[in-house]
N, C-alpha and C positions, 0 to 999 in steps of 0.2 A: 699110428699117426694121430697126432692130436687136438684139440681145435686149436689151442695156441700157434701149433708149425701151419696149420692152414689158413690161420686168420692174418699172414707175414702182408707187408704192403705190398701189393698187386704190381706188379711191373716184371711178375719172376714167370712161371710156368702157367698160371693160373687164367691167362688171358689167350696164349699165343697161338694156338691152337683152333680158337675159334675167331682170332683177328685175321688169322691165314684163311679161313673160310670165309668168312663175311666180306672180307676185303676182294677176295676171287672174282664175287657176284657184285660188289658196287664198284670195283675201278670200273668197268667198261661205260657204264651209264655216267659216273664222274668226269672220266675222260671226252667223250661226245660232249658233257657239259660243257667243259672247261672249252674246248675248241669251237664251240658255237656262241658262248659269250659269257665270259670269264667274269665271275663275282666278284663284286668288292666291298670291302665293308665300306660300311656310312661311319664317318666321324664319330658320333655314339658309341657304336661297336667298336669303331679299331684304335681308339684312344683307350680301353679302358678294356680292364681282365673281364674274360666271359665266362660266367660261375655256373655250374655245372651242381644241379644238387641231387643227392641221392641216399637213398638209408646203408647205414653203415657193416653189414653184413658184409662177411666175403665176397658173397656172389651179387650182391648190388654192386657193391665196388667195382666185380669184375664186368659189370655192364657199363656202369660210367666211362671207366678206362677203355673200354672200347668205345664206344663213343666217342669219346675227348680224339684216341688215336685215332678214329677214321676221321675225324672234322679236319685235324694236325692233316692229315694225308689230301685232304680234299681244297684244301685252303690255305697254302703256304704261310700266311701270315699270321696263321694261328699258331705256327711255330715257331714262333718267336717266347724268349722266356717272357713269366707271367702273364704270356695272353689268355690263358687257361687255367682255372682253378677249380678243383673239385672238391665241393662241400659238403659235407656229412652231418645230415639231419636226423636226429632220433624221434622215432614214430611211435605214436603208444602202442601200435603192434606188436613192435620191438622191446618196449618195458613188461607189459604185461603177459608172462609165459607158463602161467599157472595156469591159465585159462583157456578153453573151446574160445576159439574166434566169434565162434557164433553167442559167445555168450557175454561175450564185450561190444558187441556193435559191429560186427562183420571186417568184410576185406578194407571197406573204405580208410579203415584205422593204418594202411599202409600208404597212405595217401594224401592225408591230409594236412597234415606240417608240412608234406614238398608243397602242397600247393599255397599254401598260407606265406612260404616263404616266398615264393615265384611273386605271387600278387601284391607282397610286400617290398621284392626288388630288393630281396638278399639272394636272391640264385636267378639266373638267366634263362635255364633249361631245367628241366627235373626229368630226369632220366626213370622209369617203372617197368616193374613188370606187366606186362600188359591184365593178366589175369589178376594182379590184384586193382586194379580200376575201377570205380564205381561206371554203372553206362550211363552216367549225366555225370561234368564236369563243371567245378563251381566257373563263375559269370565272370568272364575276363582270362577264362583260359583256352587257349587249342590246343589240340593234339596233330601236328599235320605229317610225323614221322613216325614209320614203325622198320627197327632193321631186317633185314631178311631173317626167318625165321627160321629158329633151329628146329630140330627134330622133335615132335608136340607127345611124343611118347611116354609111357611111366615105363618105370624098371620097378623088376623082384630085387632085393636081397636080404639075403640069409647067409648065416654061415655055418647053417646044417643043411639046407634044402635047397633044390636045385630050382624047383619052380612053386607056384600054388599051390598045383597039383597035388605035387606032396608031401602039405603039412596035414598033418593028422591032425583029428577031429580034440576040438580046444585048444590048437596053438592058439598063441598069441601074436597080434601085427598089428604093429604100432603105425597108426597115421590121423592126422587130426585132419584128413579133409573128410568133408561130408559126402564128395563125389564117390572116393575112391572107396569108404566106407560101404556105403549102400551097392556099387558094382561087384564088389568081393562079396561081401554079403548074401546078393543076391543069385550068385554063381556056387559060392561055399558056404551055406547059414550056419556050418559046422564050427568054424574059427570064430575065435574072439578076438575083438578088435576093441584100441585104449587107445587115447588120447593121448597123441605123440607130437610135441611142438619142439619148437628151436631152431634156426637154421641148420644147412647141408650137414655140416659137420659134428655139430651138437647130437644131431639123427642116428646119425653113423658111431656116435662115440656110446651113447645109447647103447645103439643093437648090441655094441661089442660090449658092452657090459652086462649084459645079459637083459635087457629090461624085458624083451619082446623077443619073440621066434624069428620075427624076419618087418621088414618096412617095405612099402614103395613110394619111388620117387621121382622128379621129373626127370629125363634121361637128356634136355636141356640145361639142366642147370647143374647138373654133374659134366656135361661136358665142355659147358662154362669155367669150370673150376678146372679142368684138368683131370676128372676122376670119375672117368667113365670106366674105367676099370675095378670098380668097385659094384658095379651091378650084374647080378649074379644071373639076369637071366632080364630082355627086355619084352614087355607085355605089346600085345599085339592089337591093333585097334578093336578088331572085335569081341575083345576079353576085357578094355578097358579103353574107355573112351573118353580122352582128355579133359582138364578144362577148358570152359573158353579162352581164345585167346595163349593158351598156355605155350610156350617156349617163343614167344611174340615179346619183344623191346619195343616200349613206347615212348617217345619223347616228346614232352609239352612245352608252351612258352607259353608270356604274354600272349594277347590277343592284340594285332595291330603293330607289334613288335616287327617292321619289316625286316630290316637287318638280319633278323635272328631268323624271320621266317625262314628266309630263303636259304640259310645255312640249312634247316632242318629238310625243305621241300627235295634240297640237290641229294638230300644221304637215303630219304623212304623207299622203300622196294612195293613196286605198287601190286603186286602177288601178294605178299602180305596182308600189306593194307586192307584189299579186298577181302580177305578171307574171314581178317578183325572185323569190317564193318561189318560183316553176315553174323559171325559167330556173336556178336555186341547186339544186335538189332532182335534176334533169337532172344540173350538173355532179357535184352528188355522187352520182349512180347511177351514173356512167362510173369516178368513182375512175381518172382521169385526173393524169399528172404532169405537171411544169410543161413538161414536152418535148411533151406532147400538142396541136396542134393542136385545139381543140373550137371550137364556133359555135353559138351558142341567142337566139332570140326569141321572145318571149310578147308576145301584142296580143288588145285587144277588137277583137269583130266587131261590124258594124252593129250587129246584133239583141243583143250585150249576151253572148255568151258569150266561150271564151278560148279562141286557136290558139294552136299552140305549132308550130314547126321549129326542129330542132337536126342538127348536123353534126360527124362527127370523119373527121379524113384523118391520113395519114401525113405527116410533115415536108417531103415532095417532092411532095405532091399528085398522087402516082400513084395512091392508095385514098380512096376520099372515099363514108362513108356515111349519107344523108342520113334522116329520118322528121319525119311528122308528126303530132299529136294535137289536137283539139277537143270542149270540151266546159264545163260551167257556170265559172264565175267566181266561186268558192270555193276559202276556201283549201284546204279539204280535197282538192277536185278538184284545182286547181292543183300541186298536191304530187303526188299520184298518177298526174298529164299527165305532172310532169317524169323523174318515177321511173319509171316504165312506161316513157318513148320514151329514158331514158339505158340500161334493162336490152336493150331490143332492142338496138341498135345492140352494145354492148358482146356481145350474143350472136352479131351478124352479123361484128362484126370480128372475134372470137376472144379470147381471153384472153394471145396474144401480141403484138398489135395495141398494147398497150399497154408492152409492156418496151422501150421507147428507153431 
């Protein structure tokens, strides 16, 4: 398979599968919407195309298009032709592939033409990956939608080795996060690990070229794509514990933009959202730079409250320290879970823990 046949325009296999899922869990909360009091656009909005901006990868794409179709499924009138356009903004994240993230200016470089373009009222919405988000948003933007979240897990694959476990001492795995870097690492100091960029596919055409022994990847955004059968084995939270935010869609708008607000307000799954504001409020208590290895997840318990573990190590996975918090599912709690367990840690690693 090759990145050409999977970079095809999105509308084919690439989407359907998680629009069947997403759509599962927001009809019923759409529906109660709609019968309690039925949205309309304002004049502004329903005279004129709502622009949809997003980075032009497969699997961005395949977040817009789901977007665009659950808005179409939530608001008839969005179904109408040209009420919807989806606009593809190239981000220096996306130019620049030579490089460690961390060594051009971090995640924010995924982020910031959507937001220059929003502010500037060439796109209406900008659709992200939540984990690439800065936790401060430039001045005149909100964030008030995050879709139900997919599965925050990494996948193995190889296509000699079944799991970690058993790569022998000096394989090679390819990944350019600094997270997943440092947890392997510090589980296997055995294995060698290179700097592996590109989108999904690019990854994938990689390994099968022989670059690397084996990669891991978000097991979210492979099954975004349709190609969850391409991971050879999924890692289990306690051998690898995600990014923030990770398999989390975020949608922003103007600020004050009501129209649009309330389009976004009726689509957000507020389980999500919660979970973001924890795992966001974390990353910003550590005041961590892009060189920082960190790891955070928030989840409901059976019984309806919020756990929280979050992790920061050094670049070699020689320091790795770990906490955890539970307690109600509020935002106010949520907020105060992530900011309480980013201040420990940051008080247990030291204050030079952090100068890479």
């Amino acid at each position: 398979m090759t990145a050409g046949v999977l970079a095809q325009p999105l509308g084919i296999r690439d989407v359907r599968v998680s629009q069947r899922q997403l759509w599962s869990q927001t009809r019923p909360r759409l529906e109660r919407r709609s019968r309690a009091a039925p949205v309309r656009a304002s004049a502004s909005v329903g005279t004129k195309t709502l622009k949809v901006g997003t980075r032009g990868s497969p699997l961005a794409l395949a977040q817009a298009y789901l977007t665009r179709d659950l808005l179409k499924a939530a608001f008839p009138h969005l179904q109408e032709d040209g009420a919807l356009e989806v606009v593809i903004i190239k981000t220096t994240g996306d130019k620049v592939l030579n490089q460690p993230l961390a060594d051009i200016g971090g995640k924010g470089l995924f982020t910031k033409e959507i937001d220059d373009a929003l502010l500037e009222g060439r796109i209406d919405i900008g659709v992200h990956s939540m984990k690439d988000v800065p936790t401060y948003l430039p001045e005149g933007t909100v964030l008030p939608c995050n879709l139900p979240r997919e599965d925050p897990r990494d996948v193995f694959i190889s296509a000699r080795y079944s799991s970690l476990a058993e790569l022998p001492e000096g394989a090679v795995v390819g990944s350019a996060s600094l997270r997943r870097q440092a947890q392997l690492l510090h589980t296997y100091p055995h294995l060698r690990v290179v700097n592996f960029r590109g989108n999904v596919q690019t990854r994938l055409r990689k390994l099968q070229e022989g670059a690397c022994d084996a990669t891991l990847l978000a097991l979210a955004g492979l099954k975004r794509l349709g190609l969850e059968d391409k991971a050879t084995s999924i890692l289990g939270l306690e051998d690898m514990l995600p990014a923030v935010s990770q398999g989390a869609i975020g949608i922003a708008c103007r600020e004050g933009d009501e129209p649009v607000l309330e389009y976004l307000r009726t689509l957000s799954h507020e389980d999500t959202r919660l979970a973001v504001v924890c795992e966001r409020a974390f990353l910003a208590a550590l005041d961590g730079s892009c060189r920082t290895p960190i790891a955070g997840l928030a989840q409901k318990t059976a019984d309806g409250r919020l756990s929280f573990r979050g992790l920061v190590a050094d670049t070699e996975g020689k320091q790795l320290f770990q906490t955890t918090r539970e307690g109600p599912a509020t935002e106010e709690d949520a907020v105060a879970m992530g900011k309480d367990a980013g201040a420990q840690l940051k008080r247990e690693a030291g204050a030079d823990f952090f100068n890479w």
